[in-house]
PDB file of N, H, CA, C and O in Angstrom:
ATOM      1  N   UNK A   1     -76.395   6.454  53.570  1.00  0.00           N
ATOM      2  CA  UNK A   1     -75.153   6.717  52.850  1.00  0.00           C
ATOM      3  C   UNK A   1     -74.704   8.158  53.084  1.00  0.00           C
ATOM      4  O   UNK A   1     -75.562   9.038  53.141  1.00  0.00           O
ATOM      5  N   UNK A   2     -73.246   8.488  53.241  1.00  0.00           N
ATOM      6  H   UNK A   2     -72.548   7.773  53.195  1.00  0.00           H
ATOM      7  CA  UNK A   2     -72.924   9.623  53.116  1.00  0.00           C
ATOM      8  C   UNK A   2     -72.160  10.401  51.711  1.00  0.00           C
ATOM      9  O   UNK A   2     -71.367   9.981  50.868  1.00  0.00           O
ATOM     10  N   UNK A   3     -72.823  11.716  51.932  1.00  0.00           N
ATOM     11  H   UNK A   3     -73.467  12.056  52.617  1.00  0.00           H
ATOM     12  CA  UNK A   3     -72.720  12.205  50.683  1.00  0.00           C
ATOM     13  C   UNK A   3     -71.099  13.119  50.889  1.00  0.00           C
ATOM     14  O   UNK A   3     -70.779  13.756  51.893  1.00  0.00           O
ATOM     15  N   UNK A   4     -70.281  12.942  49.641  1.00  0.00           N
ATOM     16  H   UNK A   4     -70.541  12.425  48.826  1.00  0.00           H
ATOM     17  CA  UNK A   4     -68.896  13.509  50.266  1.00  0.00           C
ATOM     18  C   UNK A   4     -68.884  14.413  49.442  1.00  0.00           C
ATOM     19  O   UNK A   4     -68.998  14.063  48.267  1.00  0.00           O
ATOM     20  N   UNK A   5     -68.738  15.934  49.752  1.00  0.00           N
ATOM     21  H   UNK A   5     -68.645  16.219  50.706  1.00  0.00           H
ATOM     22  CA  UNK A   5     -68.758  17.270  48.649  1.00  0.00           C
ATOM     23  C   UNK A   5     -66.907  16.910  48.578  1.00  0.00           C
ATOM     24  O   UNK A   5     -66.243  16.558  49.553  1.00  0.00           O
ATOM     25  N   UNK A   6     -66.501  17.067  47.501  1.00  0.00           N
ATOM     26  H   UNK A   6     -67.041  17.352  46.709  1.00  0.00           H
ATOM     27  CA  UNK A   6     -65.197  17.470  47.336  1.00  0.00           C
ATOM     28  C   UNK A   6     -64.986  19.102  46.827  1.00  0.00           C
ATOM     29  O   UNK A   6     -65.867  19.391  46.018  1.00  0.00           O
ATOM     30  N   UNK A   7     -64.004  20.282  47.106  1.00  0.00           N
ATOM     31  H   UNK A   7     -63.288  20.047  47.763  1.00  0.00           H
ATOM     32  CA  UNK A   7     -63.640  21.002  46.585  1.00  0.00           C
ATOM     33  C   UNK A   7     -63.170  21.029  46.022  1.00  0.00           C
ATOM     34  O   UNK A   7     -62.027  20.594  46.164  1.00  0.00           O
ATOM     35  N   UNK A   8     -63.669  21.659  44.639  1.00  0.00           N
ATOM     36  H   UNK A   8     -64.598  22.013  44.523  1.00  0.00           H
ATOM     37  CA  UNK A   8     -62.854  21.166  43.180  1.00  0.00           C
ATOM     38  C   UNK A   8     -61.878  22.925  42.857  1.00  0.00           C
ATOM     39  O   UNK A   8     -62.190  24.007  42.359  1.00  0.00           O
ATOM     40  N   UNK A   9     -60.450  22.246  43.576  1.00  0.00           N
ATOM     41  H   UNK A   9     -60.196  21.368  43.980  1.00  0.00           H
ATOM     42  CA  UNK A   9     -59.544  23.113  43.545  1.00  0.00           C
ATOM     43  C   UNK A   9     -58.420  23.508  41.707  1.00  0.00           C
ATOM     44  O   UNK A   9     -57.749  24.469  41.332  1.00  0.00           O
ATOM     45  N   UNK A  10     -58.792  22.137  41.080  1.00  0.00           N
ATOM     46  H   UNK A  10     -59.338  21.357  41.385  1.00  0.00           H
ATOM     47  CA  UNK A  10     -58.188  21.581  40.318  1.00  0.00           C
ATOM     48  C   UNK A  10     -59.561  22.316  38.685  1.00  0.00           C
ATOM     49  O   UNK A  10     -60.751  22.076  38.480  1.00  0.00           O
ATOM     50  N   UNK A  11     -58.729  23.035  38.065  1.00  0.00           N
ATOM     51  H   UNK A  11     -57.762  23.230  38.231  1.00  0.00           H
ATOM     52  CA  UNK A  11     -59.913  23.975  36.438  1.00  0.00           C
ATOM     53  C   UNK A  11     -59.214  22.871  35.681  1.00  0.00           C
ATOM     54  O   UNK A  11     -58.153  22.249  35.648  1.00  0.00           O
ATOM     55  N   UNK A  12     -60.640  22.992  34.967  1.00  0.00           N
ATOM     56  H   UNK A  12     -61.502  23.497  34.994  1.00  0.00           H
ATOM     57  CA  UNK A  12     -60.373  22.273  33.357  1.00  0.00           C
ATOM     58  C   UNK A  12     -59.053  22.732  32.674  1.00  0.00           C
ATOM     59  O   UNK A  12     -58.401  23.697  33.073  1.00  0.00           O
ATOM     60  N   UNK A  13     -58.646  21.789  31.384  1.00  0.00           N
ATOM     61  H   UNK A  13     -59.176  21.005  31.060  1.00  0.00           H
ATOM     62  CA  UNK A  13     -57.547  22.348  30.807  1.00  0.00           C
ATOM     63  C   UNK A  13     -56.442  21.846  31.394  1.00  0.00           C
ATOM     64  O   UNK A  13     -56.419  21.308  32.501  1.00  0.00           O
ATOM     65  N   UNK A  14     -55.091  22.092  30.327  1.00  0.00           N
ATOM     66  H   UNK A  14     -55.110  22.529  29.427  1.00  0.00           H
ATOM     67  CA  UNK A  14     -53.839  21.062  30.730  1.00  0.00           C
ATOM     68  C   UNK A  14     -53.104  22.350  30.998  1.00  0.00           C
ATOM     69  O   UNK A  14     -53.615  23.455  30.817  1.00  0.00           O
ATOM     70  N   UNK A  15     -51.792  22.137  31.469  1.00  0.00           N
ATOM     71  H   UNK A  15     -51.377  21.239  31.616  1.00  0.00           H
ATOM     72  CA  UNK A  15     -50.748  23.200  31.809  1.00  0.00           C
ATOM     73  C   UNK A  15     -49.822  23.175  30.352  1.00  0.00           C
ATOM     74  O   UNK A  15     -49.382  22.086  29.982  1.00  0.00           O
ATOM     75  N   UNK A  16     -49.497  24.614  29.411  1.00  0.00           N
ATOM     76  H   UNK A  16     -49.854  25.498  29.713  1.00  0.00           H
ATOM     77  CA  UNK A  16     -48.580  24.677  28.588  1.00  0.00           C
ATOM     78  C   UNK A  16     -47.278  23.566  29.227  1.00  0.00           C
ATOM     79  O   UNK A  16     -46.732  23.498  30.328  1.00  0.00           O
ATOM     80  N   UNK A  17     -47.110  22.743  27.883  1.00  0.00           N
ATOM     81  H   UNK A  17     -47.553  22.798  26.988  1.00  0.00           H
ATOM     82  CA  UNK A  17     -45.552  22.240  28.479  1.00  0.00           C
ATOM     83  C   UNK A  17     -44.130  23.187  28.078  1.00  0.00           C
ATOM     84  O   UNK A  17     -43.826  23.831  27.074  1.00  0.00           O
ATOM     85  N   UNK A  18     -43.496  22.943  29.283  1.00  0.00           N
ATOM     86  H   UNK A  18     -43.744  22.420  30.098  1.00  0.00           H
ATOM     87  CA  UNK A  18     -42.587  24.299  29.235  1.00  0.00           C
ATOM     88  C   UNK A  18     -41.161  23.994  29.062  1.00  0.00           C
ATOM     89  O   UNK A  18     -40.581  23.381  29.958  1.00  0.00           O
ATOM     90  N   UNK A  19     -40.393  24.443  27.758  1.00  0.00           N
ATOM     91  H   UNK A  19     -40.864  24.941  27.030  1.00  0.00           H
ATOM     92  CA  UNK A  19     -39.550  23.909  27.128  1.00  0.00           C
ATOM     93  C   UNK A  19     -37.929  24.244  27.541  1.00  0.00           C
ATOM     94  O   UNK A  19     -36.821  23.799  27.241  1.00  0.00           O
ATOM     95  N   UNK A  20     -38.536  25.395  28.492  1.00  0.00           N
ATOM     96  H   UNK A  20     -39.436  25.756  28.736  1.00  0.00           H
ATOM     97  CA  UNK A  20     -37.106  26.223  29.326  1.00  0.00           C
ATOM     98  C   UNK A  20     -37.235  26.298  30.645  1.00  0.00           C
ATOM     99  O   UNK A  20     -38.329  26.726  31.014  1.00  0.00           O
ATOM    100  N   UNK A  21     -36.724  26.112  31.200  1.00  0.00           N
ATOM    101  H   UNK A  21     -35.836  25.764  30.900  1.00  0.00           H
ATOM    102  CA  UNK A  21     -36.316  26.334  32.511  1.00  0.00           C
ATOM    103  C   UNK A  21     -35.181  27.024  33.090  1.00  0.00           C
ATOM    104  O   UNK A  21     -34.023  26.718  32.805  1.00  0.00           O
ATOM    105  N   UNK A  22     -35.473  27.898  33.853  1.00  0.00           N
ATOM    106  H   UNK A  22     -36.414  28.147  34.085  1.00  0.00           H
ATOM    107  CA  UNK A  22     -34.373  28.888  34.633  1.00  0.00           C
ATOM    108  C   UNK A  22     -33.308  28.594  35.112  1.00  0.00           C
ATOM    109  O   UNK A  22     -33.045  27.626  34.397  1.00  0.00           O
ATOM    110  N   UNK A  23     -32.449  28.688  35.808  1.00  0.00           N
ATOM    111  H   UNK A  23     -32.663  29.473  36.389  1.00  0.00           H
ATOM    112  CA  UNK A  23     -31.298  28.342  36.424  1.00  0.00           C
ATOM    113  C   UNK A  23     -31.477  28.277  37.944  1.00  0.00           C
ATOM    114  O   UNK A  23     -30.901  27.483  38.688  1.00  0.00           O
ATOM    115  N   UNK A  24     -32.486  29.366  38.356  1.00  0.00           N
ATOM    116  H   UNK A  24     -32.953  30.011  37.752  1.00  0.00           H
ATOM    117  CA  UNK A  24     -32.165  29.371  39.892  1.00  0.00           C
ATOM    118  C   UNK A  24     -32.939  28.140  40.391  1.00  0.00           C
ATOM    119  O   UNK A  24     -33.971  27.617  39.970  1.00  0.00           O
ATOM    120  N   UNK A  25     -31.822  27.723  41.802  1.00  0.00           N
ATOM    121  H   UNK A  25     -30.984  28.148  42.144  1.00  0.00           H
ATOM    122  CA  UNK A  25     -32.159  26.230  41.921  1.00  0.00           C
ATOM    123  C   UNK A  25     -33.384  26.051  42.833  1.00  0.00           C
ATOM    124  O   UNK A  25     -34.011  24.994  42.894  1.00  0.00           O
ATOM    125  N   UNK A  26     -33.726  27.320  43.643  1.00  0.00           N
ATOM    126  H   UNK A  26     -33.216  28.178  43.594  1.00  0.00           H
ATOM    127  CA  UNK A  26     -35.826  27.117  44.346  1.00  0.00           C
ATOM    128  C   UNK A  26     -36.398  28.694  43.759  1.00  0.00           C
ATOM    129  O   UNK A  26     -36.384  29.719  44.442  1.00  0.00           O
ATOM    130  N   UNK A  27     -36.862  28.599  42.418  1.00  0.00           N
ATOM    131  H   UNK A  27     -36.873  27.767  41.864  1.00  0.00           H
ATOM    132  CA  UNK A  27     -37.673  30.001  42.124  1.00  0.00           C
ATOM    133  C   UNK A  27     -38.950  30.016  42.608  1.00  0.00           C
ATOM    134  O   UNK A  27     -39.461  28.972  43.013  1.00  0.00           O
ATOM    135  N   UNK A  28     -39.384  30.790  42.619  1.00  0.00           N
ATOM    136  H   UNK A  28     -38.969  31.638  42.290  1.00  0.00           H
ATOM    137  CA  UNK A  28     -40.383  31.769  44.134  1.00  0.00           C
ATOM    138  C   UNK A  28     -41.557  31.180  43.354  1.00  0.00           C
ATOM    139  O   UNK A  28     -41.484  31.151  42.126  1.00  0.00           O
ATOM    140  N   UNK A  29     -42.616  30.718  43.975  1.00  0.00           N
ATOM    141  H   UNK A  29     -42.676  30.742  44.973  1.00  0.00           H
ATOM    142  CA  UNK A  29     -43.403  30.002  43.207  1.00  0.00           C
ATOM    143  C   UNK A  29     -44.801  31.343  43.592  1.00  0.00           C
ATOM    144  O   UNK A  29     -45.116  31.708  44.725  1.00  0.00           O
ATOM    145  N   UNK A  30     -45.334  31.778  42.444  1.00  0.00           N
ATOM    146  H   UNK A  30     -45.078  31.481  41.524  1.00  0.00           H
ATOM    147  CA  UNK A  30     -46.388  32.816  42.025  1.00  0.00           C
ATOM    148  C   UNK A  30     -48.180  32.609  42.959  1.00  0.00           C
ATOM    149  O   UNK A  30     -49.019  33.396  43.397  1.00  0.00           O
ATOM    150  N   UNK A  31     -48.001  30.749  42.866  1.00  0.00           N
ATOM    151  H   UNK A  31     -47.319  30.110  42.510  1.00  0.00           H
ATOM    152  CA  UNK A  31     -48.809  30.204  43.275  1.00  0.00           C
ATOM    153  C   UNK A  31     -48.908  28.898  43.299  1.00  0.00           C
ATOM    154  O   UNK A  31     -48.217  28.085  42.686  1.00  0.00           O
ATOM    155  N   UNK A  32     -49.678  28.734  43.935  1.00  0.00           N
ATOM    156  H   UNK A  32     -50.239  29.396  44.433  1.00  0.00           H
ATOM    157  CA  UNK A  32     -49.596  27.318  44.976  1.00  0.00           C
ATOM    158  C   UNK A  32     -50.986  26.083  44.634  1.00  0.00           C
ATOM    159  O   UNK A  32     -50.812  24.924  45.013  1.00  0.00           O
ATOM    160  N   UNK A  33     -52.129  26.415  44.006  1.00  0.00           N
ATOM    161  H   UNK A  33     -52.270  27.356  43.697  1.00  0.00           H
ATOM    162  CA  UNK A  33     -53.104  25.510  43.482  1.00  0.00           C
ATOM    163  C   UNK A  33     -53.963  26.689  42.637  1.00  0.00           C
ATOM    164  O   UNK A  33     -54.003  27.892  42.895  1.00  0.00           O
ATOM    165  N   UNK A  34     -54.630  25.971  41.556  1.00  0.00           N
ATOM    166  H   UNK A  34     -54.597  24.994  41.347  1.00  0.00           H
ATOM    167  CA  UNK A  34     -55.645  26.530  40.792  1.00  0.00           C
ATOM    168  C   UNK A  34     -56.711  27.637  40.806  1.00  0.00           C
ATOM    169  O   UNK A  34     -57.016  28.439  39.923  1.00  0.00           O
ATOM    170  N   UNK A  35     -57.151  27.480  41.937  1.00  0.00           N
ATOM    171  H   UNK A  35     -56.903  26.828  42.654  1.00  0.00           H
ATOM    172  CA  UNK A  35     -57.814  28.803  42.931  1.00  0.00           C
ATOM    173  C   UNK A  35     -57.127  29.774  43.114  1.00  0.00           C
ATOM    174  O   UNK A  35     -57.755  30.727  42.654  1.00  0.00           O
ATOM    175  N   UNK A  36     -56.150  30.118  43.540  1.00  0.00           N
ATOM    176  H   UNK A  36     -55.640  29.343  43.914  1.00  0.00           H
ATOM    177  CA  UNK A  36     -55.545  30.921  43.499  1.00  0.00           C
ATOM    178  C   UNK A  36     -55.100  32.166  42.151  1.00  0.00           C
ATOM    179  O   UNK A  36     -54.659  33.308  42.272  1.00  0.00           O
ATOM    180  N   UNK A  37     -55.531  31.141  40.558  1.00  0.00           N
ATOM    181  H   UNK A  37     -55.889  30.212  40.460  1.00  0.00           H
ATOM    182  CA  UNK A  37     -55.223  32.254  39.767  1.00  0.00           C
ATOM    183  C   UNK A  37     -57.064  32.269  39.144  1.00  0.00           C
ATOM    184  O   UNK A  37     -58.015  31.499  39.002  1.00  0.00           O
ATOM    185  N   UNK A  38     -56.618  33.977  38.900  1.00  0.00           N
ATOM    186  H   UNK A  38     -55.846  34.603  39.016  1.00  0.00           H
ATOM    187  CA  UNK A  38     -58.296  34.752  38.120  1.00  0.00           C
ATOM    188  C   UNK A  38     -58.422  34.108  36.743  1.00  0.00           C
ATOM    189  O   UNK A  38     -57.489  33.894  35.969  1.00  0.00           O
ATOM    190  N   UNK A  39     -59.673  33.837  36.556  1.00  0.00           N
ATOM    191  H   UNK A  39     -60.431  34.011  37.185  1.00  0.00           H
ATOM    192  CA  UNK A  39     -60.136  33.321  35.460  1.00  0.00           C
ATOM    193  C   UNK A  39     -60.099  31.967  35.078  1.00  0.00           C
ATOM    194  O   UNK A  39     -60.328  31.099  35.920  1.00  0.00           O
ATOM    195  N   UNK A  40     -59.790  31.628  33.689  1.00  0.00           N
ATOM    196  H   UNK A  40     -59.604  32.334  33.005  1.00  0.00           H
ATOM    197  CA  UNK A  40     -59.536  30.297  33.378  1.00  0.00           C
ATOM    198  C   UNK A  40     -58.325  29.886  33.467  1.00  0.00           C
ATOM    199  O   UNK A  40     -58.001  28.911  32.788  1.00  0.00           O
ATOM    200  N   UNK A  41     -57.037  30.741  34.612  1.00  0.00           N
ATOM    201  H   UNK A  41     -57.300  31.533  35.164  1.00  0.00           H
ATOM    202  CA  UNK A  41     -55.918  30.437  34.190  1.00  0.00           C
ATOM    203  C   UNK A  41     -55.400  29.271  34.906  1.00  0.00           C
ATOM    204  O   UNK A  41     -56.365  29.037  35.633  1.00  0.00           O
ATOM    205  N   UNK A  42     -54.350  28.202  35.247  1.00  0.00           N
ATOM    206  H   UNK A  42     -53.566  28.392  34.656  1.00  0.00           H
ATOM    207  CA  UNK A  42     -54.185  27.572  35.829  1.00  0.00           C
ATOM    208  C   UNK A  42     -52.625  27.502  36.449  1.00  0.00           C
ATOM    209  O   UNK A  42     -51.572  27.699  35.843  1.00  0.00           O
ATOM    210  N   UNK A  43     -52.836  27.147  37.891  1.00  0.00           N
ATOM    211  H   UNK A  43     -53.692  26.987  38.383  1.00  0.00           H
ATOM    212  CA  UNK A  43     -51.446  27.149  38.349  1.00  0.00           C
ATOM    213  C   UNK A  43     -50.634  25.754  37.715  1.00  0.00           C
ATOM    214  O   UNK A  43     -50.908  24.563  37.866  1.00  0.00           O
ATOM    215  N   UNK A  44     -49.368  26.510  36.836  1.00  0.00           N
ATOM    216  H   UNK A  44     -49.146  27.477  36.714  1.00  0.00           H
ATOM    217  CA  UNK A  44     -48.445  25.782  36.426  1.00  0.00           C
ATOM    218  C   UNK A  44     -47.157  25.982  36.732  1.00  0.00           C
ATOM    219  O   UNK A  44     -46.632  26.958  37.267  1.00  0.00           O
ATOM    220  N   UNK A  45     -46.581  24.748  36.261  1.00  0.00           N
ATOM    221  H   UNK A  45     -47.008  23.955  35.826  1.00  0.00           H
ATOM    222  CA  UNK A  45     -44.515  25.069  36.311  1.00  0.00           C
ATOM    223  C   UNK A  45     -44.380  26.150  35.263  1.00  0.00           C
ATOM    224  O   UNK A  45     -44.599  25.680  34.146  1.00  0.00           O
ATOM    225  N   UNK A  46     -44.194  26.990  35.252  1.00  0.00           N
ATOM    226  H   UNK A  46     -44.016  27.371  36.159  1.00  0.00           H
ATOM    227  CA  UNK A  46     -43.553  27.713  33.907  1.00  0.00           C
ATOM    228  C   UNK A  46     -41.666  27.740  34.367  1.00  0.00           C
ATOM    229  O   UNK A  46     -40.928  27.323  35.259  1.00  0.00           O
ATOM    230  N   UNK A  47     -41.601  28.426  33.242  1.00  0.00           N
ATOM    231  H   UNK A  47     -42.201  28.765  32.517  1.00  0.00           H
ATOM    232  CA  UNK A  47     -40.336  28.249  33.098  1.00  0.00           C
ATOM    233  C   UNK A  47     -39.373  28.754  34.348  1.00  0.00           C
ATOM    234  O   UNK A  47     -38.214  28.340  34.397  1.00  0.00           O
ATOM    235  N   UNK A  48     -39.890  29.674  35.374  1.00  0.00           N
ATOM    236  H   UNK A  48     -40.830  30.011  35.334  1.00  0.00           H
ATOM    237  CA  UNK A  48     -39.383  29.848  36.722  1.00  0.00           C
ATOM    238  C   UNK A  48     -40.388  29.750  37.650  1.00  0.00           C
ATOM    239  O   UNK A  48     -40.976  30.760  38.037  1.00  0.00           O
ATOM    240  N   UNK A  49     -40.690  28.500  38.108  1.00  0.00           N
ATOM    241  H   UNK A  49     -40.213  27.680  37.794  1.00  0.00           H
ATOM    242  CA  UNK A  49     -41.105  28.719  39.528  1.00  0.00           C
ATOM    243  C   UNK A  49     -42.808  28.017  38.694  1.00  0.00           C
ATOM    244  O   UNK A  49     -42.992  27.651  37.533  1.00  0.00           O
ATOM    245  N   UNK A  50     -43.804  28.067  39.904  1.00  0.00           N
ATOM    246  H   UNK A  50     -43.655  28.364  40.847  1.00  0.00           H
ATOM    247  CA  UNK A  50     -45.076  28.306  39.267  1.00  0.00           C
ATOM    248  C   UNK A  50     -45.988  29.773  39.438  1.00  0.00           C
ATOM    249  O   UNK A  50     -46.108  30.675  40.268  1.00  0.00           O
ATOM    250  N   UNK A  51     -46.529  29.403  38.123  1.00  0.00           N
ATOM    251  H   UNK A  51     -46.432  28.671  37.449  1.00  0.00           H
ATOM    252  CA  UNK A  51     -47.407  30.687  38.199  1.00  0.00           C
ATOM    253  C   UNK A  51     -48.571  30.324  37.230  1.00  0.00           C
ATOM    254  O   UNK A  51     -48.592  29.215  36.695  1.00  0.00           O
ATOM    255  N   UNK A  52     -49.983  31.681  36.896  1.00  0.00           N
ATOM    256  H   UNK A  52     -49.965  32.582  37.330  1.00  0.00           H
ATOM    257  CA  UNK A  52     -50.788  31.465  36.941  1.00  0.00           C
ATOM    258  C   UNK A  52     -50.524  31.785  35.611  1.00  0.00           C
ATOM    259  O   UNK A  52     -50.048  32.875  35.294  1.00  0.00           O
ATOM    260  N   UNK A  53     -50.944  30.461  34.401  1.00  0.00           N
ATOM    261  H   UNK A  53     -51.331  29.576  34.658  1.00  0.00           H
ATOM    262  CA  UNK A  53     -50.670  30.531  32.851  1.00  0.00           C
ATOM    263  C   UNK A  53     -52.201  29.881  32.120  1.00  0.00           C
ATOM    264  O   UNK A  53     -52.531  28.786  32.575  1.00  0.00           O
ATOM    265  N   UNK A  54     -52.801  30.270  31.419  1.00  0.00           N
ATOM    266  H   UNK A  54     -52.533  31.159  31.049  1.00  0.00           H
ATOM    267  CA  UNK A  54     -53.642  30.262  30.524  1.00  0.00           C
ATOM    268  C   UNK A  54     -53.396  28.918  29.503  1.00  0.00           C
ATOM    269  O   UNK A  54     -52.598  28.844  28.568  1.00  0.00           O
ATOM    270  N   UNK A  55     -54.422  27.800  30.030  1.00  0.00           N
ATOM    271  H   UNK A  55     -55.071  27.861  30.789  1.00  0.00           H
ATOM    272  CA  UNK A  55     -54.405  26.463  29.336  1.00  0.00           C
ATOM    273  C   UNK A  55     -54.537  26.231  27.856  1.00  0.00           C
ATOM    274  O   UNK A  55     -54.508  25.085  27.405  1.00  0.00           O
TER     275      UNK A  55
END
């Protein structure tokens, strides 16, 4: 049998749901998957673009 490692790109915890949204129609996104932000934070939609927000 083969053993399949997955990289677990994806942290515990849900993304704040975000009740506003910006106007501009492609905002610059902060980051791009979970790894990318320090700590426990997680890459989410926030209210412009995504970025790295605290679950």
């Amino acid at each position: 049998s083969t053993l399949i490692c997955l990289l677990v790109t994806e942290k515990p915890g849900t993304c704040p749901l975000i009740q506003i949204s910006c106007l501009m129609l492609n905002p610059p996104n902060k980051c791009q998957k979970d790894s990318e932000c320090p700590d426990t934070k997680k890459c989410c939609m926030s209210s412009c673009g995504k970025d790295c927000l605290q679950p």
